[in-house]
Every structure is written in C-alpha cells, then in structure tokens.
N, C-alpha and C positions, 0 to 999 in steps of 0.2 A: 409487240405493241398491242397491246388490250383497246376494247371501247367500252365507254359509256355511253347509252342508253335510255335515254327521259324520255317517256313515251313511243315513242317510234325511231325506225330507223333514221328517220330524215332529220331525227334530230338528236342527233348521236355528234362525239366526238374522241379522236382516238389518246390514249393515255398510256403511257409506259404500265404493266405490267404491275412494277416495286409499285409505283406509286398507285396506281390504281387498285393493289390489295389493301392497303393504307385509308385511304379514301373509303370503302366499301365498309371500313369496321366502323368511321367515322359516323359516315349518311346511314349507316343502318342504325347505331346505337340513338343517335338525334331523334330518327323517325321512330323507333321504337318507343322514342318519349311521347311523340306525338308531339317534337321541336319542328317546326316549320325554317327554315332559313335559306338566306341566297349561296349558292356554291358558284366562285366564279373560274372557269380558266380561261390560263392565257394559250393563243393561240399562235403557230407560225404561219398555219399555210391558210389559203383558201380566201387570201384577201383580208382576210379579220381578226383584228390583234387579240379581241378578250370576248367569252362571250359567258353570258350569266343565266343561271335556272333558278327559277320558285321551289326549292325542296319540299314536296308537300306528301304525307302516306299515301291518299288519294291517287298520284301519278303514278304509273307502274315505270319500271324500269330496270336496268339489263346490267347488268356490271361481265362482259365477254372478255375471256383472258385468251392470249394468243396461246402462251408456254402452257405445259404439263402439268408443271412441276407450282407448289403456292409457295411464292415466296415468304422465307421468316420475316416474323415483324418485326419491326424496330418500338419497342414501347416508349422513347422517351419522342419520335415522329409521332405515335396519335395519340401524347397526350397536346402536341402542339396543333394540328390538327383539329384535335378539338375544343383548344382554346380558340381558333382559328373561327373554328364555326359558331362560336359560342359569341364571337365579339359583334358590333351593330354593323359591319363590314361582312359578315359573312364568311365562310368556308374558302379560303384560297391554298393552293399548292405551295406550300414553304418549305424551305429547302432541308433536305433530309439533315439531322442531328446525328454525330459519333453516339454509337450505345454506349451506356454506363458499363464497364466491367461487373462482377460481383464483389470485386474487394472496394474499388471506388462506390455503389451503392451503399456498401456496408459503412464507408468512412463518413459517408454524407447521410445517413440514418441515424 
C-alpha cells in the first residue's frame, strides 16, 4: 500500500501501489501541462467516505510506494484516467481495464 502526499504528511492518503503508479503518470502529465484539476478519492477508513484535492504545480507532493518492484502499466487504465481527469468531474479512480493484446490492437487499428 503506497501514499499520496498533497503538501504534507497530514494530508496524505494511502493508495494501492497498481493504482497509485497509474495515477502518478496521470497528475504528472496534467501538471506538466500546467492543468489544474480536482483528484477525488474514495475512502474506507478514518470516518470519511470521499475526500477531494485542488491539483495545482504550485502544491508539492509525494507519490511514496510501499513495494520495490514498479509496477507495469496498463495503457488502455491511463488513457481512462485521463479522460477521467480531463472531465468537469475531475480525476477519479476507475476501475482498472483488461489490456488490449497486440493482435486485438492490431484488429482495431
């Protein structure tokens, strides 16, 4: 279990690993644009079902993996992801997508 990071520790929250190497390629390439948007996640523990950040370059922040090892990416999750983040809704965690093999990309090209 990895954490994110927005400013300070206090305001951190923890995130699987998969999903948080996903996430990292997302909020970096946004901010890289100098895209400002809301990233929301849902939450189990700690009393509080969903909790929301201002993604702004401005704010520093931490993307801390627990594992070694970086997980492979799944391309067809951050191109959703960042439709995701792209929409007037903001950046949410959507649930991971089966990869395209290379012979199914090739039929659908």
């Amino acid at each position: 279990m990895g954490r994110f990071i927005y400013d300070t520790i206090n305001n951190s929250v923890d995130i699987e690993d998969r999903t948080l190497a996903h996430l990292r390629v997302v909020i970096m390439n946004k901010l890289r644009r100098s895209e400002s948007f809301m990233f929301t996640v849902d939450l189990d523990s700690e009393g509080i079902s969903r909790r929301s950040f201002w993604m702004h370059p401005s704010v520093p922040m931490q993307f801390a993996f627990h594992g070694s090892r970086e997980p492979r990416l799944n391309r067809a999750w951050v191109e959703e992801l960042m439709t995701s983040a792209s929409s007037p809704n903001g950046l949410f965690v959507v649930p991971e997508p089966q990869e395209m093999s290379a012979a199914d990309a090739e039929q659908s090209g």
